[in-house]
Every structure is written in structure tokens, then in C-alpha cells.
N, C-alpha and C positions, 0 to 999 in steps of 0.2 A: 578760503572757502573750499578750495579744493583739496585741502588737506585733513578736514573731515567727512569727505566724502567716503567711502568703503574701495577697496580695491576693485574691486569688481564691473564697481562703475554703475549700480543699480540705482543709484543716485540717495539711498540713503544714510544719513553720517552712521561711520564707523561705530558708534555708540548704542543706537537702537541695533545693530544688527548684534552685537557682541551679548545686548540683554535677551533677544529672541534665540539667540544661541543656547546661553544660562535654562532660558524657559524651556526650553526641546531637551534639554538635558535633562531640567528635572521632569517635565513629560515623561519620559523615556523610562527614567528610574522608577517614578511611581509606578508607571505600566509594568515593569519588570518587580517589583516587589507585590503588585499584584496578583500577580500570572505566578508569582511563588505564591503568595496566600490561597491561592485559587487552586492551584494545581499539585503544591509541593514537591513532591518529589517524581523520579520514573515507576515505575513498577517493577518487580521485582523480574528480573531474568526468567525466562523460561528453560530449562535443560532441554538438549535438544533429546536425551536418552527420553523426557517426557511429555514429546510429542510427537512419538513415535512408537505404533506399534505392529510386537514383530509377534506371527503366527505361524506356525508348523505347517505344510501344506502337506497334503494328503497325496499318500504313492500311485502313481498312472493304473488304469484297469485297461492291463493289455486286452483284454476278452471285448471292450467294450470300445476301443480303437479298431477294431478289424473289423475289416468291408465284410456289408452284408447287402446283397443282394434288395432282399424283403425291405430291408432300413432305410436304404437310399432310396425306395419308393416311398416313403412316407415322408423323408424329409428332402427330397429334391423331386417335388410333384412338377407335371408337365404345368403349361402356362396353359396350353388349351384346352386343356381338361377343366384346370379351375375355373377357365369364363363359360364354358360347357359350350363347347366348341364342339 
């Protein structure tokens, strides 16, 4: 009796376990021929040159960098001005 039992010790004979084995196998296989029926193949690589784009960027306006008095009143306004302080 104890010689059909499975190693394991689950208590079930070596027999049924070796068929549910077979079963998950072909489980296994159909899901995977499925999953190819289904899906086929990867998709094609992307180039990394095309997905990637490169633009020329436009040369600095030194005139438009230089401290201006008038300018940095308009864009660095006081805080108690704005809440009308």
C-alpha cells in the first residue's frame, strides 16, 4: 500500500498524480498555443533614431538678457502692491 502512495506523502497513489501531471501539461500547452493564436507574434522594433526628435535651437538674444531697470518691475512686482497694500 505504501508503495503506491506518491513521494510526497499526499496520500495519493503515484498514478492519479502522474495523470494530473500529463493534464497541466497539456493545459499548459493548449494555453500557450493559444496565447500564439491570439497574440502571434512581437511587434516590430522601434529605431531608437525614430523616436527621437532632434531640433535646431534658436541663438541667445543677448539685448534681451540684459538687466532692465523698467522690466524687472513688471516681472518681479512687489507682493504688497498686488494685494493693494
Amino acid at each position: 500500500m505504501e508503495a503506491c502512495r506518491s513521494r510526497e506523502g499526499h496520500g495519493e497513489p503515484a498514478r492519479t498524480q502522474r495523470r494530473r501531471t500529463m493534464e497541466s501539461t497539456r493545459t499548459t500547452d493548449s494555453a500557450a498555443a493559444a496565447r500564439r493564436a491570439r497574440f502571434g507574434s512581437l511587434p516590430e522594433r522601434i529605431r531608437y533614431e525614430d523616436m527621437v526628435e532632434e531640433t535646431p535651437v534658436a541663438g541667445r538674444d543677448r539685448a534681451a538678457d540684459t538687466y532692465s531697470a523698467d522690466r524687472s518691475l513688471i516681472s518681479y512686482s512687489c507682493l504688497a502692491l498686488d494685494l493693494g497694500l
